[in-house]
C-alpha positions as CSV (number, residue, x, y, z in Angstrom):
1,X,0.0,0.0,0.0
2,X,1.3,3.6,-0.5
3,X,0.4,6.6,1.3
4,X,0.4,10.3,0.2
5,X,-0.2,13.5,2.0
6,X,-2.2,12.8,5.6
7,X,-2.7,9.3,5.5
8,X,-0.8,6.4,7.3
9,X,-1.0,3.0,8.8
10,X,-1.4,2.0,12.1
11,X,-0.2,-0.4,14.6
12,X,-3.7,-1.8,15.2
13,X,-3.8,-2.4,11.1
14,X,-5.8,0.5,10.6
15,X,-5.6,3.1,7.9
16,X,-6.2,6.8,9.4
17,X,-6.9,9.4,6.8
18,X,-6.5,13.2,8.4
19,X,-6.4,14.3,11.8
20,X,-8.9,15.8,14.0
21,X,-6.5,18.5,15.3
22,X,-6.0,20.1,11.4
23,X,-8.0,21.8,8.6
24,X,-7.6,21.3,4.9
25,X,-6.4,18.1,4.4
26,X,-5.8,15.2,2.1
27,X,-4.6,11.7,2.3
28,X,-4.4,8.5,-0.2
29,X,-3.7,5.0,0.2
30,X,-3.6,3.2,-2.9
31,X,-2.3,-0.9,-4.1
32,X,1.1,0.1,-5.0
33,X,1.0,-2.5,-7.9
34,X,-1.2,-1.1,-11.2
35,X,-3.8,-3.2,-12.1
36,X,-5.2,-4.3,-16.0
37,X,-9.2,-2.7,-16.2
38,X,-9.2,-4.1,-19.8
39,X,-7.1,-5.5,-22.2
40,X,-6.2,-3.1,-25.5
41,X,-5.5,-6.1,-27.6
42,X,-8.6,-8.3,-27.1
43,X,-10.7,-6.0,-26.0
44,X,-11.3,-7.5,-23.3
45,X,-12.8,-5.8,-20.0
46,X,-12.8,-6.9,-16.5
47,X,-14.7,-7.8,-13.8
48,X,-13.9,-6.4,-10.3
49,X,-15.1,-5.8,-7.2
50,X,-13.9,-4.2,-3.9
51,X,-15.1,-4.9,-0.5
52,X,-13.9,-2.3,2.5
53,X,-14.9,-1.5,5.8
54,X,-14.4,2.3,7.1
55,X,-15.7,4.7,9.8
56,X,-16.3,8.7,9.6
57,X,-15.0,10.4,13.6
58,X,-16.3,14.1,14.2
59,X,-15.4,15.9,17.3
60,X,-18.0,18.5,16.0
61,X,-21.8,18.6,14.9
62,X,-20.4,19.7,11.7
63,X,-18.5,17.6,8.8
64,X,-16.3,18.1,6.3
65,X,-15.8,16.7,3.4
66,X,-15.8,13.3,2.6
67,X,-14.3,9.6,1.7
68,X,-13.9,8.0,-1.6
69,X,-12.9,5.3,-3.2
70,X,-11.5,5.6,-7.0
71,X,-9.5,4.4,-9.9
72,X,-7.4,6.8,-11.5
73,X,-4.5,6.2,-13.8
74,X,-1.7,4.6,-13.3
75,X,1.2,7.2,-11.3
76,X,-1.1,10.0,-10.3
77,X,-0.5,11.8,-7.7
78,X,-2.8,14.2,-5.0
79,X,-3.4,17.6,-7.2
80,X,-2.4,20.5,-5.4
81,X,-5.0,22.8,-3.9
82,X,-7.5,19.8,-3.7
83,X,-8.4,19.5,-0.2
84,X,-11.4,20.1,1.3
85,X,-14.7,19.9,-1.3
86,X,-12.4,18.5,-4.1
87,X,-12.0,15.6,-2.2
88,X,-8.4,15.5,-2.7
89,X,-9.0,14.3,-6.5
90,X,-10.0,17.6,-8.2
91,X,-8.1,21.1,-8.4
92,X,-10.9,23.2,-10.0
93,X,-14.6,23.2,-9.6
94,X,-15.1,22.9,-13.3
95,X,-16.0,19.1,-13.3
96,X,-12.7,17.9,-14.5
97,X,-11.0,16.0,-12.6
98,X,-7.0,16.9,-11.7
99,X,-6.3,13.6,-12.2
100,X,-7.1,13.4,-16.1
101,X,-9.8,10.9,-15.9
102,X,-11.0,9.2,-12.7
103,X,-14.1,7.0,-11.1
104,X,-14.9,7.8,-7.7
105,X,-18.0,6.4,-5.1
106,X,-17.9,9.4,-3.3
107,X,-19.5,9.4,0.8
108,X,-19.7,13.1,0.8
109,X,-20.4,14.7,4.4
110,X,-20.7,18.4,2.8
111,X,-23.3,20.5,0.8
112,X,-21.8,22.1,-1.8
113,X,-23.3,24.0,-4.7
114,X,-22.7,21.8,-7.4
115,X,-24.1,18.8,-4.9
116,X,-27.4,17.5,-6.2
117,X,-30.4,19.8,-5.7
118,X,-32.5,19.4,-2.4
119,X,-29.8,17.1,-1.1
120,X,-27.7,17.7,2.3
121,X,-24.7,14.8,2.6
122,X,-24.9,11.6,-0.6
123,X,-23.3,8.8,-1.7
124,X,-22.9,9.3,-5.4
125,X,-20.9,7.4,-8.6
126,X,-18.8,9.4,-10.3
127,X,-17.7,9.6,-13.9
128,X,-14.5,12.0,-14.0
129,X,-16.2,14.8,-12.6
130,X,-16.8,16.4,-9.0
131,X,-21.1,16.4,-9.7
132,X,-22.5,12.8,-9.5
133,X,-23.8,10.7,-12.4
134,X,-26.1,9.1,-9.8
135,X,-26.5,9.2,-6.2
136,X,-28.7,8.8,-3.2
137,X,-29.0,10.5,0.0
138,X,-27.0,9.9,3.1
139,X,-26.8,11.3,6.6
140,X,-23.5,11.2,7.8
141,X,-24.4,12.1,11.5
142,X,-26.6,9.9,11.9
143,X,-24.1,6.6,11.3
144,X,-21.4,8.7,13.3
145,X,-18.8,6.5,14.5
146,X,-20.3,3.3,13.0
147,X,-18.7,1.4,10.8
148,X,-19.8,1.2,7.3
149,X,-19.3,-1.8,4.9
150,X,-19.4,-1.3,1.2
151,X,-19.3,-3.4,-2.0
152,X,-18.4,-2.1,-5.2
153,X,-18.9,-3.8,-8.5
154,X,-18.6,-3.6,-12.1
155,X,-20.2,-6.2,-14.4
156,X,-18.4,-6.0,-17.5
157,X,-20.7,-7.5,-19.4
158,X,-23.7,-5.0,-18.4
159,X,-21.5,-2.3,-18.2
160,X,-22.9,-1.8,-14.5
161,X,-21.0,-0.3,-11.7
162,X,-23.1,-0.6,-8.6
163,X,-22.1,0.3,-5.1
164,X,-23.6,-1.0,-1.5
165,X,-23.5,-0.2,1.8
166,X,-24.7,-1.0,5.2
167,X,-23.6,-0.1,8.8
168,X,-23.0,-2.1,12.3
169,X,-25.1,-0.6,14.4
170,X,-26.9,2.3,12.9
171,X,-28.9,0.6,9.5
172,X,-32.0,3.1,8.9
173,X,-34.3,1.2,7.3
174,X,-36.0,4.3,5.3
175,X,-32.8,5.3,3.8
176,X,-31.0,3.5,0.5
177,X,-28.6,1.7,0.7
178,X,-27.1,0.8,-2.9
179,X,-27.0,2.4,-6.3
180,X,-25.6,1.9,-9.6
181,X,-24.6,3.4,-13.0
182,X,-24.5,2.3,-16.5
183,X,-20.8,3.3,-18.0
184,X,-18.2,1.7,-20.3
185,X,-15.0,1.6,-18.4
186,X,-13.0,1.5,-21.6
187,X,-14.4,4.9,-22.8
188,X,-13.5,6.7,-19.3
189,X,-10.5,4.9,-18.0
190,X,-7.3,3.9,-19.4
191,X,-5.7,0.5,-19.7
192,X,-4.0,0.1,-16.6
193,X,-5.2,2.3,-13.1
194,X,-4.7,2.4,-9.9
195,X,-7.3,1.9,-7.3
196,X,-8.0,3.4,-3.9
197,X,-9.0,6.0,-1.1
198,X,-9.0,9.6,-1.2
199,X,-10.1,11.5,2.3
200,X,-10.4,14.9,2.0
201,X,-11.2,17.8,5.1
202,X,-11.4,21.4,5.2
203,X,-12.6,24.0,7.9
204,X,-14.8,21.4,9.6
205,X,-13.4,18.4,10.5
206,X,-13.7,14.8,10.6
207,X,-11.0,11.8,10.4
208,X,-11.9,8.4,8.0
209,X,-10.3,5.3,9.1
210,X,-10.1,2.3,6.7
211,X,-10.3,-0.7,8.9
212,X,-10.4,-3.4,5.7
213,X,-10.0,-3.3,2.4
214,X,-10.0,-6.5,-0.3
215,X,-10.2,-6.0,-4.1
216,X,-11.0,-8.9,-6.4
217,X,-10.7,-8.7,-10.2
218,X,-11.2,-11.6,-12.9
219,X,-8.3,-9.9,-15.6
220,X,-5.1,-10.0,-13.9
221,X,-2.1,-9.9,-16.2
222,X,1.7,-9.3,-16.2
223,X,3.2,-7.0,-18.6
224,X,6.2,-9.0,-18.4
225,X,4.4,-12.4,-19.6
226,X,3.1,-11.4,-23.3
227,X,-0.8,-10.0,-23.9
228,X,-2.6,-13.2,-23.1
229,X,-5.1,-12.6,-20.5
230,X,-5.5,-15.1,-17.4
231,X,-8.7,-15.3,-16.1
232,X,-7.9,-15.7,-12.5
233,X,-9.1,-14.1,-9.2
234,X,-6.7,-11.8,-6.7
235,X,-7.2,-10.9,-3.6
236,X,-5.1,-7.7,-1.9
237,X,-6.3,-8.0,2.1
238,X,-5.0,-5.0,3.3
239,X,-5.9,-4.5,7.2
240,X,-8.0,-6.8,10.0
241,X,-11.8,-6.8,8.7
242,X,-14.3,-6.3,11.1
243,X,-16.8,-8.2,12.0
244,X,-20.4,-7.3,12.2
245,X,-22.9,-9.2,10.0
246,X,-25.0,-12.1,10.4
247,X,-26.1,-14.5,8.0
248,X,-28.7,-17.1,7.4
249,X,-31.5,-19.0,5.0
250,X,-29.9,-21.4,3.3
251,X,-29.7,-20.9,-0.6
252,X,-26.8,-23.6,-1.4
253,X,-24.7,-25.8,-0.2
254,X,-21.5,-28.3,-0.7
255,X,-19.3,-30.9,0.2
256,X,-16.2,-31.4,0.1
257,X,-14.6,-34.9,0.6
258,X,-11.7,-35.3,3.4
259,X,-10.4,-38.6,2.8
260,X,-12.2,-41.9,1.4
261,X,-15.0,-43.3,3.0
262,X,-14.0,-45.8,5.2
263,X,-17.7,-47.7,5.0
264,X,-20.1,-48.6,2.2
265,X,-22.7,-46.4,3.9
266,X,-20.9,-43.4,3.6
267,X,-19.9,-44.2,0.1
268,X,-23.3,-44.9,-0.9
269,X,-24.3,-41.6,1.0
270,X,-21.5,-39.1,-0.8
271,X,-22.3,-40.8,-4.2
272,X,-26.0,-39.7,-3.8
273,X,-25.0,-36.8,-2.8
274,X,-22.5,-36.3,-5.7
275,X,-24.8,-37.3,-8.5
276,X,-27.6,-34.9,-7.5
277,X,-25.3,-32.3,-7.6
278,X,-23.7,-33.6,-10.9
279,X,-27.2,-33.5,-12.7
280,X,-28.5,-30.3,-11.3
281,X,-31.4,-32.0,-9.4
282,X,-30.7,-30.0,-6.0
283,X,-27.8,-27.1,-5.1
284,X,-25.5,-26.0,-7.2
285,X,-21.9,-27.1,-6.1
286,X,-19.2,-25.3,-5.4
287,X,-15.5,-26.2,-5.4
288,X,-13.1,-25.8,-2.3
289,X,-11.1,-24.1,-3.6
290,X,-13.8,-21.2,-4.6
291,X,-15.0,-21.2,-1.1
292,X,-10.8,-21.0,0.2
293,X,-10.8,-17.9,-2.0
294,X,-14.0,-16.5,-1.5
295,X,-13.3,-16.7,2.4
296,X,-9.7,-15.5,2.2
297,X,-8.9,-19.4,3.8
298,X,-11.5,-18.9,6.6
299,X,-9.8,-16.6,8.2
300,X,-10.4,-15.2,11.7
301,X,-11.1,-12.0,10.6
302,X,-13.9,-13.1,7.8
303,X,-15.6,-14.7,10.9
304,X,-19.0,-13.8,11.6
305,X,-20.3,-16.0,14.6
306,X,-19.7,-19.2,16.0
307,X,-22.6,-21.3,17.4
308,X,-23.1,-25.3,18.2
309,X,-22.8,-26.7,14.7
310,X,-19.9,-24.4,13.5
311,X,-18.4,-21.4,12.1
312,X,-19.4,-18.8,9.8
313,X,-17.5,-16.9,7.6
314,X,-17.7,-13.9,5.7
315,X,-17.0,-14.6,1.6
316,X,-17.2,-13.4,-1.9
317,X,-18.2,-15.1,-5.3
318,X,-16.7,-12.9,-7.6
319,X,-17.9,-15.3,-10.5
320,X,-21.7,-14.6,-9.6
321,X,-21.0,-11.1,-8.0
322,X,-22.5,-12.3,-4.8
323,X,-21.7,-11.8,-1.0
324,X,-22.4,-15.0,1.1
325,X,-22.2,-16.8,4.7
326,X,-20.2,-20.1,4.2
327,X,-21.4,-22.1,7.2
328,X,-18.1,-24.6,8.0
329,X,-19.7,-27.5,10.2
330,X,-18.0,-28.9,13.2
331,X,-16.6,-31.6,12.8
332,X,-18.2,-32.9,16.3
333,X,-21.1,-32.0,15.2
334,X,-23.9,-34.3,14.3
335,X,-25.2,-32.3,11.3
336,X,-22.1,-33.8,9.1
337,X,-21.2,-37.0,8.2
338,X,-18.3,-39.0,9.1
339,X,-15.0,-38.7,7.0
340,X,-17.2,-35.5,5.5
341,X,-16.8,-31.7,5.7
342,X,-20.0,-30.3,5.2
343,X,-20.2,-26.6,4.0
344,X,-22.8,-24.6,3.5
345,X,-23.6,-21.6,1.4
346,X,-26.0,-19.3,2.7
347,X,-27.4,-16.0,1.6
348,X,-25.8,-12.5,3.0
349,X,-28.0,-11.0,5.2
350,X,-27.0,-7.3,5.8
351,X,-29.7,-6.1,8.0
352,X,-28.8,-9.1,10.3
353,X,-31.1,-10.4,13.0
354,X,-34.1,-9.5,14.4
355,X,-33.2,-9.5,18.3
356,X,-30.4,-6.9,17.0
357,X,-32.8,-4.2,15.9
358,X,-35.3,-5.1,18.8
359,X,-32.4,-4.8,21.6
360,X,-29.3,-3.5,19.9
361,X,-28.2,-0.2,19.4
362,X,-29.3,0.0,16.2
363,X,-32.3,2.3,14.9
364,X,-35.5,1.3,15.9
365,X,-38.0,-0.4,13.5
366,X,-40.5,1.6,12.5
367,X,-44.1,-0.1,13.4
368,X,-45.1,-0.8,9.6
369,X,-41.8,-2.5,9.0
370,X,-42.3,-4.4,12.7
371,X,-45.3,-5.0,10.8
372,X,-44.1,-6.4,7.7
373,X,-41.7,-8.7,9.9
374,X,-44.5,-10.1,11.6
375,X,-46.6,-11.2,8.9
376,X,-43.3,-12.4,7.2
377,X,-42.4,-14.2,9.8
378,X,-46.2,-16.3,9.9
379,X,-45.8,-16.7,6.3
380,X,-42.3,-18.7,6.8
381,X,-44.1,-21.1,9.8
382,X,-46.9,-21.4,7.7
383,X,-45.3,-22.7,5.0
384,X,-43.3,-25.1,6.6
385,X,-45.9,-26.7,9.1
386,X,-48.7,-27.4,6.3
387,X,-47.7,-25.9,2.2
388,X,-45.0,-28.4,2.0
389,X,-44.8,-32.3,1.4
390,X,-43.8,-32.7,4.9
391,X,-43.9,-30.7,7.9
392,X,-41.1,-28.9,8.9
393,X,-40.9,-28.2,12.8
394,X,-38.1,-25.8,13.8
395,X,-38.1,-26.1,17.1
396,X,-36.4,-22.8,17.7
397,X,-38.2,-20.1,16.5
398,X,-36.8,-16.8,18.1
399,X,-35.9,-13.2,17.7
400,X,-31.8,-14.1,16.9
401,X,-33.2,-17.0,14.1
402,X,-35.2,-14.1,12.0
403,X,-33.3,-12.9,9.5
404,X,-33.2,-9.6,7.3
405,X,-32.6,-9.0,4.1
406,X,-31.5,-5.5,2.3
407,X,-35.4,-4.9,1.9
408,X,-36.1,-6.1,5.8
409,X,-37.6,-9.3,4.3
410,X,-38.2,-12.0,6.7
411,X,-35.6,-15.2,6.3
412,X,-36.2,-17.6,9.0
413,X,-33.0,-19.5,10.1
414,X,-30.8,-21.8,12.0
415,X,-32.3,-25.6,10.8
416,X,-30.3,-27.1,13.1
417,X,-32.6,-28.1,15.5
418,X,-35.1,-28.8,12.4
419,X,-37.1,-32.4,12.8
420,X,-39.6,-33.7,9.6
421,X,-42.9,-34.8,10.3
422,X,-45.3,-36.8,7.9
423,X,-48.9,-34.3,7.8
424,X,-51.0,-37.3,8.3
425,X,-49.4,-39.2,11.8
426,X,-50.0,-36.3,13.8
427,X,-48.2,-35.3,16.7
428,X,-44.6,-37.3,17.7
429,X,-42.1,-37.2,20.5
430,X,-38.9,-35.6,19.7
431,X,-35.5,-35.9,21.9
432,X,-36.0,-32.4,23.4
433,X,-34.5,-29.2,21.8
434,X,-34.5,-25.7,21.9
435,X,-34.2,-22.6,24.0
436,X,-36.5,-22.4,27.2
437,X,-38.5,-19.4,27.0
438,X,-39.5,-20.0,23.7
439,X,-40.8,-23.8,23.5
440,X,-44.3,-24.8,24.0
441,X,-45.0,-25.3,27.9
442,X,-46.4,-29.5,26.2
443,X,-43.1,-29.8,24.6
444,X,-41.5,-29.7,27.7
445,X,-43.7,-31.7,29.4
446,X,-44.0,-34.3,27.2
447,X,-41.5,-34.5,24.3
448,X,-44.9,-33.8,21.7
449,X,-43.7,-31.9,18.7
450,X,-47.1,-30.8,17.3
451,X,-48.0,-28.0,14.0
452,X,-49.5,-25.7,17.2
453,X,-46.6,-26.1,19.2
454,X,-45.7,-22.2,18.3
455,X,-42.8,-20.8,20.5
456,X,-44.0,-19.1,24.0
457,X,-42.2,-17.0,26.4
458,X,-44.8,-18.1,29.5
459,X,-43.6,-15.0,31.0
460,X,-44.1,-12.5,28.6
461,X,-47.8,-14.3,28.1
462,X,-48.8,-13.5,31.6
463,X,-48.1,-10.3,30.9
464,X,-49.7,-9.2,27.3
465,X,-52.6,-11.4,28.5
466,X,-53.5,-9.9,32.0
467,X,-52.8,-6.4,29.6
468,X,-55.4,-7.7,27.4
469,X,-58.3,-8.5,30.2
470,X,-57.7,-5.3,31.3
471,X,-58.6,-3.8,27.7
472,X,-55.3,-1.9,27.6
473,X,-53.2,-3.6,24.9
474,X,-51.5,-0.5,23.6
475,X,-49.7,-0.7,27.1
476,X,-47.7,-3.4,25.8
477,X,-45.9,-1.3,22.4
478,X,-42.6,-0.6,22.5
479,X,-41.7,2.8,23.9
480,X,-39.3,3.7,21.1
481,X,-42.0,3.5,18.6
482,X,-43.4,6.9,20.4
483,X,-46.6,5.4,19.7
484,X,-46.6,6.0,16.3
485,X,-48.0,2.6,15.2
486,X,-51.3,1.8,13.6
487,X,-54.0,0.3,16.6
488,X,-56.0,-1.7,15.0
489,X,-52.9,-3.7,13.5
490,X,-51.4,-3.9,17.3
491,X,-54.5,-5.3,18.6
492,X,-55.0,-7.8,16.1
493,X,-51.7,-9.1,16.2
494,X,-51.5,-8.7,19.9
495,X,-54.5,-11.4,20.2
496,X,-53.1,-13.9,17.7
497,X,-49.6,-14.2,19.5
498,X,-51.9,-15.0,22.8
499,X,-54.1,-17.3,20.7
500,X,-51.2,-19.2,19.4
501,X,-49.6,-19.1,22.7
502,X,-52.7,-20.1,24.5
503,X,-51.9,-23.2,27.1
504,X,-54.1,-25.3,26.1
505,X,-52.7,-26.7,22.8
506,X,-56.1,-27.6,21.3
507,X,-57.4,-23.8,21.4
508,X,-55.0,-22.7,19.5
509,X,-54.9,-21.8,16.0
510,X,-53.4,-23.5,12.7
511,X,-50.9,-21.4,10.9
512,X,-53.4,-20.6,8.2
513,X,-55.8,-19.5,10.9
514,X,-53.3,-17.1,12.4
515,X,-52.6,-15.7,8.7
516,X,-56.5,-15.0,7.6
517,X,-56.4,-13.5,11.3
518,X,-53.5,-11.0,11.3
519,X,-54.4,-10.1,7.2
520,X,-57.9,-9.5,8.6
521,X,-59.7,-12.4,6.7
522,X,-61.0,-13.9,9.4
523,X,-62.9,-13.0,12.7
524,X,-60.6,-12.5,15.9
525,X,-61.1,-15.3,18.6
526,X,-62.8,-14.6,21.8
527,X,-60.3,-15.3,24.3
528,X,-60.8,-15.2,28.0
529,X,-59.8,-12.3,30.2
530,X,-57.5,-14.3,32.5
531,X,-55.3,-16.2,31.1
532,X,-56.0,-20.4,31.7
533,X,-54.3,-22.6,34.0
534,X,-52.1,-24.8,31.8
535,X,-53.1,-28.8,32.6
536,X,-50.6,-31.5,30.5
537,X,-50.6,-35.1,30.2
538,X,-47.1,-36.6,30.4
539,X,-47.6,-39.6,28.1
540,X,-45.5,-43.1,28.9
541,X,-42.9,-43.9,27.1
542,X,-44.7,-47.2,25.6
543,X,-47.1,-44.6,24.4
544,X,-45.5,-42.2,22.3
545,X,-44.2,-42.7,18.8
546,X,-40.7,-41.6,18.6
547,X,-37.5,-42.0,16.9
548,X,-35.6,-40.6,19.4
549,X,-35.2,-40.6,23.4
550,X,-37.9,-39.1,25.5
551,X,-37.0,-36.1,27.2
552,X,-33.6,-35.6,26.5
553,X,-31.2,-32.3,27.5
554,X,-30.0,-31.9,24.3
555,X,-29.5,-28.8,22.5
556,X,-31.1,-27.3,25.3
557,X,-30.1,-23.5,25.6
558,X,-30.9,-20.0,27.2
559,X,-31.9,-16.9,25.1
560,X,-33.9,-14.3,23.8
């Protein structure tokens, strides 16, 4: 990496660009090696992407004036005079850029006057001039001190350069997140660039600090090694990533074999498993080699979380232009098979978990999107318990296993605890699983895995219920919603949770019930005002049907 003007690397692995204690300044860190963007010859243009993590500091209420990343040609060099609004790129406020030609994504934490109209701070693309080709508002204030991680891409086939971003701690779910633009690189860049940061400050001041950076293109060639191109994949990891996202739903997954089976059971098993693959009939497969790559060798700093069945990682598949979770299961675990390493592929979930927004520090949800979640979430449970072939019961529904997507779209996760039940034998006994709190009061009881067996907190029921006889259900919404939430959509959904939640398993609903109920298809049950006295029937062991021990401890855990 090289550094111009105010920027330089830390111990800790960090980049800092300026400092809080001066005014009117500019720093770079660039890849000290040039890169290919297209090939001259062949014509030839590249794909490429860049992932990076980095965080705005203010001492004051004001900022000033932004962080960008950008390709330039090869050998340039800060322009003089370009602190401040030029962002350290420009020299002139004519819309050329000092540099010749460059391509920025510009987090801009000023207004100036040739800033978009009606627009305070933006992200905006940038085609070789200081106004932006496209861009989207963005309040820097508000994500103060959080840190932001951004994907940039260019397809060069579409000819699309799309950027990304979301934050820790401070997502705002009413505020965009991504944008793209149509260009041909070959028209606005040269051959060969450089790539990079630019922070630029003037009277007010704020300090950018680059905590990762990792740059991946598919056209990588020496000019000592002739003109033909090899289609490869680098990676430049620059500083320690951090680590702040979670992931789930699965949307792939693969294997990859160890060593050889060392019984016919397992061969018979992996050769199943390989010819599905092989004809398409179920998950695409990916090599390990693209998941080494696309996890930077599961390293510690791609790690996301670790939980009972194994790690997750942060990765990259440059090939499909798509940020994933690769799920690496322990090999104690009982979710792989033996002389197997089992890895799965899930889909990037950037707004992470529910229980985040709900107790976090991020922003609060607004009550239609709490809304949305809801009904999202009854959706996912109805499905599995009676639209597919067999019934799927989770066994651990709960705020940290509700997943969001960029668009807050329910994705209900962590299968690990997962058991399949045929529609048409009812209820069975399963070893029992789960996080108390959350399980049905029967399941504990007695082992009975049933469609109705919806996840409880007892206490929290007592509550919202002895709320409810007392006709004051609005009581119960939470305070940071200011009570700005829609009443006749908390009540309703209010008395489904205590209908599916009522103690006595027969009363309550089926998931399709619940759903004509909360879309307001259906008439809303007549509970009682007090909540009943739960009775249950511990069945013998000779009774039950099972396939595994009654009553066990296992996978037994305390949550939210």
């Amino acid at each position: 990496i090289l550094y111009q003007g105010d920027a330089e690397a830390k111990p800790s692995g960090v980049v800092e660009f300026n400092n809080l204690d001066h005014r009117y300044r500019v720093g770079w860190a660039t890849y000290a090696d040039k890169l290919p963007l297209w090939n001259s010859k062949t014509g030839e243009l590249s794909d490429f992407s860049t992932r990076f993590a980095f965080t705005i500091m203010s001492n004051a209420s004001s900022y000033g004036h932004g962080f960008a990343f950008f390709l330039a040609p090869v050998g340039s060099e800060i322009p003089p005079n370009s602190a401040g609004a030029l962002l350290g790129l420009f020299n002139t406020t004519d819309n050329v850029s000092a540099l010749g030609q460059a391509v920025l994504v510009e987090f801009d934490t000023y207004k100036n006057s040739w800033d978009p109209v009606g627009v305070n701070n933006h992200v905006g693309i940038n085609i070789n001039s200081l106004t932006s080709a496209n861009y989207t508002s963005w309040n820097a204030s508000f994500h103060k001190g959080d840190t932001a991680d951004v994907l940039i891409s260019y397809n060069a086939t579409t000819k699309n350069f799309r950027a990304s971003w979301t934050y820790q701690t401070t997502n705002n779910p009413e505020e965009t997140s991504s944008l793209s633009y149509h260009t041909d690189l070959t028209k606005v860049l040269p051959e060969w660039v450089m790539v990079g940061f630019s922070g630029s400050i003037g009277l007010a001041k704020e300090q950018h600090i680059l905590q990762s950076w990792e740059f991946n293109s598919t056209l990588v060639r020496r000019e000592t090694k002739g003109s033909t191109a090899r289609k490869t994949t680098i990676v430049i990891s620059v500083v320690v990533p951090v680590v702040g996202f979670m992931v789930v739903t699965v949307i792939t997954y693969i294997m990859f074999r160890k060593r050889k089976r060392k019984t016919e059971e397992t061969t018979n098993l992996t050769t199943s498993m390989d010819d599905d693959l092989g004809r398409g009939a179920g998950p695409r497969r990916f090599s390990y080699l693209e998941l080494v790559y696309a996890t930077n060798n599961f390293s510690e700093q791609r790690k996301l979380g670790e939980g009972g069945f194994g790690t997750v990682y942060r990765g990259y598949l440059p090939d499909l232009d798509l940020l994933v979770a690769v799920k690496r299961i322990s090999k104690g675990s009982k979710q792989g098979k033996r002389s197997m390493e089992f890895l799965l592929i899930y889909e990037f979930m950037p707004n992470g978990s529910l229980d985040s927004h709900l107790f976090g520090k991020r922003a609060p949800l607004s009550w239609p999107m709490r809304h949305k979640i809801s009904l999202g979430l009854a959706s996912a449970i109805l499905y599995l318990h009676e639209e597919w072939e067999l019934c799927v019961v989770h066994r651990d529904i709960k705020s940290s296993n509700v997943m969001l997507d960029a668009s807050f779209n329910v994705k209900l996760g962590d299968f690990g605890l997962a058991r399949l039940m045929d529609h048409d034998l009812g209820p069975r006994t399963t070893g029992l699983a789960g996080t108390f709190g959350y399980m049905a009061p029967e399941y504990i009881s007695s082992g009975k895995a049933m469609d109705l067996s919806k996840k409880s907190e007892m206490g929290l029921v007592e509550w919202v219920w002895d709320v409810y006889g007392k006709g004051e259900l609005l009581a119960v919404v939470d305070n940071k919603l200011n009570k700005d939430v829609v009443e006749k959509q908390v009540e309703c959904l209010m008395v489904v949770g205590l209908w599916c939640a009522h103690p006595d398993s027969n009363s309550r609903p089926s998931s399709k019930q619940a759903i004509h109920a909360l879309n307001f298809e259906a008439e809303m049950p007549n509970l009682p005002t007090k909540m009943p006295v739960p009775m249950y029937h511990v069945p013998t062991t000779s009774s039950a049907t099972s396939a595994e021990p009654l009553l066990t401890n296992s996978s037994l855990e305390t949550g939210r």
